[in-house]
N, C-alpha and C positions, 0 to 999 in steps of 0.2 A: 887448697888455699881458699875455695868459694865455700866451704864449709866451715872454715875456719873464722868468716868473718861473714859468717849466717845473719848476722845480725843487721846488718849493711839493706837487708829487707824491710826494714821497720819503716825505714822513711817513705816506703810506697805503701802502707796502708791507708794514706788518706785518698789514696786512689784506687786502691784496690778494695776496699771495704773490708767489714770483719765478718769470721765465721759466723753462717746464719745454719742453724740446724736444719731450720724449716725448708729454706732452700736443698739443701741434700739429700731433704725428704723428695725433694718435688712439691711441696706443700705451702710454700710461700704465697702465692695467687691463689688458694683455693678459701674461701671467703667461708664456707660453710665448717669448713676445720678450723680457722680460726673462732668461730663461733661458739662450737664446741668446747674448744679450749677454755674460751672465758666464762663461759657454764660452769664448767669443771670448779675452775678456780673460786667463784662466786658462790659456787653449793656447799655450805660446812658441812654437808652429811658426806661427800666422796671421799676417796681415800686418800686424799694428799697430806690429809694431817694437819691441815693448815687453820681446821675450825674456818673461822670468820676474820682471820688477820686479810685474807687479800681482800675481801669483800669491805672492811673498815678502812683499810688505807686509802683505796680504789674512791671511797666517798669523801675520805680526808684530801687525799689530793685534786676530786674535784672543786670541794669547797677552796683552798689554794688558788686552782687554775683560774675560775670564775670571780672569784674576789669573797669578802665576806659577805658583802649587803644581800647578796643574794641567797642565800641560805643559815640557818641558824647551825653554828659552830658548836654549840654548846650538844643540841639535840642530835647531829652527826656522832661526835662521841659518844653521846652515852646511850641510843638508841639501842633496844633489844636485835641485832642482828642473827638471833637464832629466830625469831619469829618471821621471817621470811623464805617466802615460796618462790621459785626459779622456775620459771615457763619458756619452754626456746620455743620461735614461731609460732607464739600467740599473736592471731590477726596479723600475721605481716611483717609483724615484729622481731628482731632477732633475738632479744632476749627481753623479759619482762622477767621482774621479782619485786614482791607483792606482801605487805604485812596486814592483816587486818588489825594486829594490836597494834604498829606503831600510825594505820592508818596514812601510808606509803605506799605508791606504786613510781616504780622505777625501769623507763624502758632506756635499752643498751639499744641501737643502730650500730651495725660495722659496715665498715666498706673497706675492702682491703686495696684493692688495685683501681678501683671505679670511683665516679662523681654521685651524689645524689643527682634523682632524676624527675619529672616532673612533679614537684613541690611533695616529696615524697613524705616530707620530715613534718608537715601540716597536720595529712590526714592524718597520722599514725598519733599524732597526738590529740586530734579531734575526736578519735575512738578513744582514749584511752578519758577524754576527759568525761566523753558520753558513757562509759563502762562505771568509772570511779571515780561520778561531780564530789564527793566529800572528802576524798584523800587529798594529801600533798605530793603531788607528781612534780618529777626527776627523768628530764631528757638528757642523754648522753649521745653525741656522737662521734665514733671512732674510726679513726682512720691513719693514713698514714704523716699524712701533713698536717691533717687537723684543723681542715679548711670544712668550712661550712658556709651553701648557699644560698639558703631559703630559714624561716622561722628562726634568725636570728636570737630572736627577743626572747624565746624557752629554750632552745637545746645550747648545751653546752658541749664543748669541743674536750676531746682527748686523742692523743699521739698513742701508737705504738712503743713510744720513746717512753711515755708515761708510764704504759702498760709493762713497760719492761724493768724500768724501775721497782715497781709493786713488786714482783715475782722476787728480785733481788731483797728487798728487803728481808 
């Protein structure tokens, strides 16, 4: 009979959460695999096939998140996103990617289970303005709630929830 009305489960998924792969890896907490991953996806030269669509949506839905006044919509779109280079752990950084043609540098923060920690989110952009004063730099930071505590006023916040979207797309 309890098989029969299997479905009678549904109503505790908002308690029970939903399949997380990462979890079943063990992988869920491990900040440095998540890294990875969004490397992976960000690189049009790996093998996912995906070219540059997650890497394009990922800048269209910050542009979204943040509102428009803050970055040009128009140049989002039509930007050469093969002219970008993918750095993990440049200076501190989890992810940097870097165009000389569109004259772009763009650093990704993750934090998967942790707070940012003493004003972490500053320096890492005070290098990046001291490395490249003529580019237009792009702070991301991602997490799971999408809370951010310091340097407000340049980095921009992105969810997991976001990230997961993208992938879906």
């Amino acid at each position: 009979a309890f098989l029969d009305d299997i479905n009678c489960l549904d109503d505790l998924s908002p308690w029970t959460g939903q399949f997380n792969m990462f979890d079943v890896l063990g992988l869920s907490k491990q900040e440095d695999f998540h890294c990875k991953m969004l490397a992976w996806l960000l690189d049009s030269k790996e093998s996912h096939q995906l070219g540059v669509k997650f890497f394009r949506n990922l800048m269209e839905k910050l542009v979204e998140n943040a509102g428009h006044e803050r970055y040009d919509q128009t140049h989002i779109k039509i930007m050469d996103y093969t002219s970008f280079q993918l750095y993990r752990n440049w200076e501190n950084i989890d992810i940097v990617i870097r165009s000389n043609i569109e004259k772009m540098v763009i650093a990704i923060e993750n934090k998967v289970d942790s707070k940012e920690r003493d004003q972490k989110l500053g320096r890492l952009r005070s290098q990046l303005e001291k490395e490249f004063p003529d580019f237009e730099k792009v702070y991301i930071f991602i997490s799971k709630e999408g809370v951010l505590l310091s340097d407000l006023e340049f980095w921009d916040t992105m969810t997991y929830g976001d990230i997961e979207t993208l992938v879906e797309l």
